[in-house]
N, C-alpha and C positions, 0 to 999 in steps of 0.2 A: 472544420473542427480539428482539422489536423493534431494529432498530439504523440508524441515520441519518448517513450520511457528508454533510458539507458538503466542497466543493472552491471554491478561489476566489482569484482573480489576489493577489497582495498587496495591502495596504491595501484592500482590499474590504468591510469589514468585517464578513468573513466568522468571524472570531475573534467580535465581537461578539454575532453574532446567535447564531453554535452555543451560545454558553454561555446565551443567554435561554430558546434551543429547549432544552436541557436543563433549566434551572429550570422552567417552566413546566411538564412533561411528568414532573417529577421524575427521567429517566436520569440517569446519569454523564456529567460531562463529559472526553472523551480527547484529549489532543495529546502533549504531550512527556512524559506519563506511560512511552505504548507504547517511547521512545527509551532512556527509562532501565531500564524492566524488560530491554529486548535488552541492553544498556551493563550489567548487573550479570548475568545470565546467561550472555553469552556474552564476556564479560570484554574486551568492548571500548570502548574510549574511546569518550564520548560525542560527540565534536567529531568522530572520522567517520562515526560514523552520522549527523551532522544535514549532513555533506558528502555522505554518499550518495546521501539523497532530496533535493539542495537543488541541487546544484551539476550541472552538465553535465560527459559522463563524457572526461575526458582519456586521452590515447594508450595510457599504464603503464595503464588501465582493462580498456582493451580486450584487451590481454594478459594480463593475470593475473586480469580475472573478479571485479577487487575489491571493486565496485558490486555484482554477482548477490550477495555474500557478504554484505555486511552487509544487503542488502534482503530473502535471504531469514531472516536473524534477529530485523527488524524485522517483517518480516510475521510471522515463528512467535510472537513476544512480542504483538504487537496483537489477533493471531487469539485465543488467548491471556484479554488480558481484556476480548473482546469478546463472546465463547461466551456467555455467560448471559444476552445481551440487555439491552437498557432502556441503550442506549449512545450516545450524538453522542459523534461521532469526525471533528474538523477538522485533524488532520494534513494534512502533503502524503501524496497518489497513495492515499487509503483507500476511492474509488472501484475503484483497480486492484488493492489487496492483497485486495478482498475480493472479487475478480470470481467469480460462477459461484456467489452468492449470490443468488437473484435477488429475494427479501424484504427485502432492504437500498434503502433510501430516499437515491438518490442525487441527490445538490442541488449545482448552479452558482450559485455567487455572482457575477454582474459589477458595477462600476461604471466610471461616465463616468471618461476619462484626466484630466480636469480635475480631478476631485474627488479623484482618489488623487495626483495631483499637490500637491495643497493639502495633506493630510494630511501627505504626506512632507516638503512645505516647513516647515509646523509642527512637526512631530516633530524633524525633526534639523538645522533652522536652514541652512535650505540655498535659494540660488535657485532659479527656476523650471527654467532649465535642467539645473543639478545634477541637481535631482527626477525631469526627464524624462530622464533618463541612467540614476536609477539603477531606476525602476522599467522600462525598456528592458533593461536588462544582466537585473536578475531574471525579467523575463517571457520570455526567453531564451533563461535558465540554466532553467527549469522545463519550457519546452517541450523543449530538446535531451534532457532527463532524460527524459523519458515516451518521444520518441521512438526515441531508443538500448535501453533498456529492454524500449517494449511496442511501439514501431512506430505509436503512437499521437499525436495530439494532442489534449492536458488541453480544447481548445476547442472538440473536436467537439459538439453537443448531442446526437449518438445517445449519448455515452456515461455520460447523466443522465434522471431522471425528471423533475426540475426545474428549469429555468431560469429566475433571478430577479434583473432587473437590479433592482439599487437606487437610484433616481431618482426617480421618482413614487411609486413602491411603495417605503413608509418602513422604515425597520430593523424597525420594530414590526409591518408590513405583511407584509415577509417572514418573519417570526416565525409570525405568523397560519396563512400559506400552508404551511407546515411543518408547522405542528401538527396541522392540520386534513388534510393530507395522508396524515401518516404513520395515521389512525384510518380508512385504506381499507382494504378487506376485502386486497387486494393486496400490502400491506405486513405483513400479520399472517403470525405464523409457522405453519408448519404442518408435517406429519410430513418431507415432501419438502426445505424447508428444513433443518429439523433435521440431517434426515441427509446434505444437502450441506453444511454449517459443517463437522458432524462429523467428514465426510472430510477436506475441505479441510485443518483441523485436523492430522489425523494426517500429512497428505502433507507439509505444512510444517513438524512437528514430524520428522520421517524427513530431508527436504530439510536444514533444518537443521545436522540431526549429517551427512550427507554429503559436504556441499557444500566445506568444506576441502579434502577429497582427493579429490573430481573435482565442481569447477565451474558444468560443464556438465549436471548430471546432472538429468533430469526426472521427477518422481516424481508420481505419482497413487495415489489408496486409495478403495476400496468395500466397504464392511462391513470394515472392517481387512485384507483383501487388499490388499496394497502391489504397483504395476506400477514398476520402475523402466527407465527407458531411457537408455541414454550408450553412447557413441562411444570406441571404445578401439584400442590397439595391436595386433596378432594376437600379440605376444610376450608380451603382460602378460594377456591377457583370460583365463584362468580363475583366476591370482592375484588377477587385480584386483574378480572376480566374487565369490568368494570371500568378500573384504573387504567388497565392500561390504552381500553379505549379511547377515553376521555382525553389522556395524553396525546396519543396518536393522532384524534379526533381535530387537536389543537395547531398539529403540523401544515403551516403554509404551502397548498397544493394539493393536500390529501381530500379526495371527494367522498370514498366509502373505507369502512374498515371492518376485516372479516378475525374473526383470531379462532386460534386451531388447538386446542388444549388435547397434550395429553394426564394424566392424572395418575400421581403416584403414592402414597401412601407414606414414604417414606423419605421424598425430597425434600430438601431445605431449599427454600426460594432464597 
């Protein structure tokens, strides 16, 4: 099931190296594949899925949940065609989509601001101060994301197996270090994995179809017993229970379904 997430500031050349660590290893290489399988599934525009996981979440966000929505579609498509292993996967946050994996091989890309500076000057013909403007706005935009989100920053190292500045240690160096990493006994799949993808899987596939008509709702599965839990009105909660059963109920895989209401008076579902 081998499968190896790269994470890494922009112009890092973190693009680069996943796609060598995938030839070399012979996986798939995944980025905006995951964006378009969700964008044709769940019949949503590509240009806001890649504002979901890009952009930091605006005010209309935080009310209406519209981030949680296209992120958990992105994750159910990723999860998706990541299941069968033998995968690099350098999207943004596929260290976070795929937490609670603990076989997945997670790698930070940094480099010096100088150097991504250069890049961005050459790329888009822009002065130095431009460049350090606009990779400042993106480094940002990606941390506000993680942190509204998961509460997190993309910068922590606990949240990687590897961290690999690119400086002395060449593109070709941190290739090396990848490769040679992911062939630890530690990163091999086993029955325990297996069956934490599996769940993961179905929780997100369940999350998915509910997530339109209540948001907030957080879903878990073991051995296809599905828990779900959300926060609801005392005047809607056994209609709304109901509902979300019956959806649940309807998930390929799913054998039982338990839901865990708390009740508030005051919530707007």
């Amino acid at each position: 099931m081998a499968i190896i997430t790269i994470s890494r500031g922009s112009y890092s050349k973190g693009k680069e190296i996943a796609e060598q660590v995938a030839a070399r290893l012979g996986y798939e290489c995944v980025a905006r594949e995951a964006l378009l399988e969700a964008s044709e599934q769940f019949n949503i525009p590509e240009t806001k899925l890649v504002r979901a996981v890009h952009d930091s979440p605006s005010i209309f966000d935080r009310f209406t949940h519209g981030r949680e929505k296209y992120v958990a579609y992105i994750q159910a498509a990723l999860l998706h065609r990541v299941q069968k292993g033998n995968v690099v996967y350098h999207g943004l946050a596929g260290h976070l989509l795929l937490r609670g994996i603990s076989e997945v091989l997670k790698v930070r890309i940094t480099a010096d601001l100088k150097d991504r500076i250069a890049v961005v000057m050459a790329r888009d013909h822009v002065d130095e101060k431009t460049a350090r403007q606009i990779l400042k706005h993106d480094d940002e935009q990606r941390s506000k994301w993680s942190h509204y989100l998961y509460g997190i920053d993309t910068a922590d190292p606990n949240l990687y197996d590897l961290m690999i500045h690119v400086n002395k240690i060449t593109t070709n160096g941190a290739v090396d270090i990848i490769c040679r990493t992911d062939e630890l006994d530690s990163f091999q799949p086993s029955p325990q994995s297996l069956k934490a993808m599996a769940d993961l899987v179905l929780a997100c596939d369940v999350k998915s179809r509910l997530i339109a008509v209540k948001p907030d709702v957080e879903v878990h599965a073991d051995d296809g017993i599905v828990k779900i839990g959300m926060a609801v009105q005392a005047a809607r909660e056994d209609a709304l229970v109901r509902e979300i059963k019956n959806m649940a109920q309807a998930v390929p895989g799913v054998k039982e379904v338990h839901v865990e209401t708390s009740v508030s008076s005051f919530l707007e579902d």
